[in-house]
Each structure stands twice: as structure tokens, then as C-alpha cells.
C-alpha positions as CSV (number, residue, x, y, z in Angstrom):
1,X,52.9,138.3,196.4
2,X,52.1,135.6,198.6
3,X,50.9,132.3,197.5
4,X,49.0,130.0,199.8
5,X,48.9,126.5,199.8
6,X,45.6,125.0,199.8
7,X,44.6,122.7,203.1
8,X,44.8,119.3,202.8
9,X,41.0,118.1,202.3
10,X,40.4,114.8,204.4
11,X,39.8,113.3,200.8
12,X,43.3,114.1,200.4
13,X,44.4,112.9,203.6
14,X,42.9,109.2,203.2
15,X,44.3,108.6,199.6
16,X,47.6,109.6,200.6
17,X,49.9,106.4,201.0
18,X,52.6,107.8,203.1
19,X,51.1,106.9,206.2
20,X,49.3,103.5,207.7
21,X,45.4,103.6,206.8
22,X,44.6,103.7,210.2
23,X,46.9,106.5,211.5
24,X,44.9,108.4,208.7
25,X,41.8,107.6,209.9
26,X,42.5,108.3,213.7
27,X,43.9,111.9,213.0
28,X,41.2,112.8,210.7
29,X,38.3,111.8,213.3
30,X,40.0,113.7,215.9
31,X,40.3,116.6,213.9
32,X,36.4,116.1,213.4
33,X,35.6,115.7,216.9
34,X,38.4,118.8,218.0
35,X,36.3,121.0,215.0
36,X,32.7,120.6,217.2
37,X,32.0,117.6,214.0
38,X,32.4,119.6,211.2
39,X,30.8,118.0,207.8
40,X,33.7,119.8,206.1
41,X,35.7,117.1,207.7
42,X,34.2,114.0,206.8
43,X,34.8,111.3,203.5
44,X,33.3,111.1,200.3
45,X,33.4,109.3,197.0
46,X,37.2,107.2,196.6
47,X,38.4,108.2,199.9
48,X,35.0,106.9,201.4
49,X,35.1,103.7,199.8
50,X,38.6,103.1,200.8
51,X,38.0,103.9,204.5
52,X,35.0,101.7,204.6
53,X,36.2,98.4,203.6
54,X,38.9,99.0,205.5
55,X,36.7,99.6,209.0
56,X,35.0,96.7,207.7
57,X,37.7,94.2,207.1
58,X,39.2,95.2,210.7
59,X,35.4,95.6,212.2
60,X,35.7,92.5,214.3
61,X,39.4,93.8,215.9
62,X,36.7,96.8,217.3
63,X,37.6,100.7,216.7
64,X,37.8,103.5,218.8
65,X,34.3,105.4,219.5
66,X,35.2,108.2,217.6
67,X,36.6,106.2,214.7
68,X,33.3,104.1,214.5
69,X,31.0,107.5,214.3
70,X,33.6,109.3,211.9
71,X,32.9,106.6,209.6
72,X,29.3,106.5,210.3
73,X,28.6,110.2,209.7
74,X,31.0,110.0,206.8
């Protein structure tokens, strides 16, 4: 019998400290841009919050393009 591990959600992925924020942040809105802008890949609730006051505490330091509209659509 196999068991599967479930994937990561990007939920997941933001609240996990065992990387920098922004490293986070970058690899999760490339994977949404790579997936064609999937919803499935975007922030809510916790997660949400935490990457929003971070992209705007580091707003005036500018973000990449796709950073800026990951966190826009999220």
C-alpha cells in the first residue's frame, strides 16, 4: 500500500519559517505564473496577511512584476 504525501499548499509554504519571507514569496509567484495563474496557487487567510504586510513594509524597496501581481490577485 502506498501512501502519498499531500502537496504543500502555498498556505503552507508562506507560514513555513525555514526559509527567508521573500525567497517564499518569489518561488510561489513563479510557480503561479509557470501554472498559466492558477487560483489554486494564490494566499489566503494567515498566510495572506503575513505576505501582505510584509510587501508592504518592503513596498518602497520595489518588487519584482510578478511578485507585485501575485500579491495583488492573492
Amino acid at each position: 500500500m502506498r501512501t502519498h504525501k499531500a502537496a504543500v499548499t502555498s498556505n503552507e509554504a508562506v507560514l513555513d519559517g525555514g526559509r527567508p519571507i521573500e525567497e517564499r514569496i518569489d518561488r510561489l509567484a513563479r510557480a503561479w505564473v509557470e501554472d498559466g495563474r492558477a487560483r489554486d496557487h494564490l494566499v489566503t487567510g494567515t498566510a495572506f496577511h503575513a505576505v501582505y504586510c510584509w510587501y508592504l513594509r518592503h513596498r518602497p524597496e520595489g518588487h519584482a512584476p510578478s511578485r507585485a501581481a501575485f500579491v495583488t490577485a492573492s
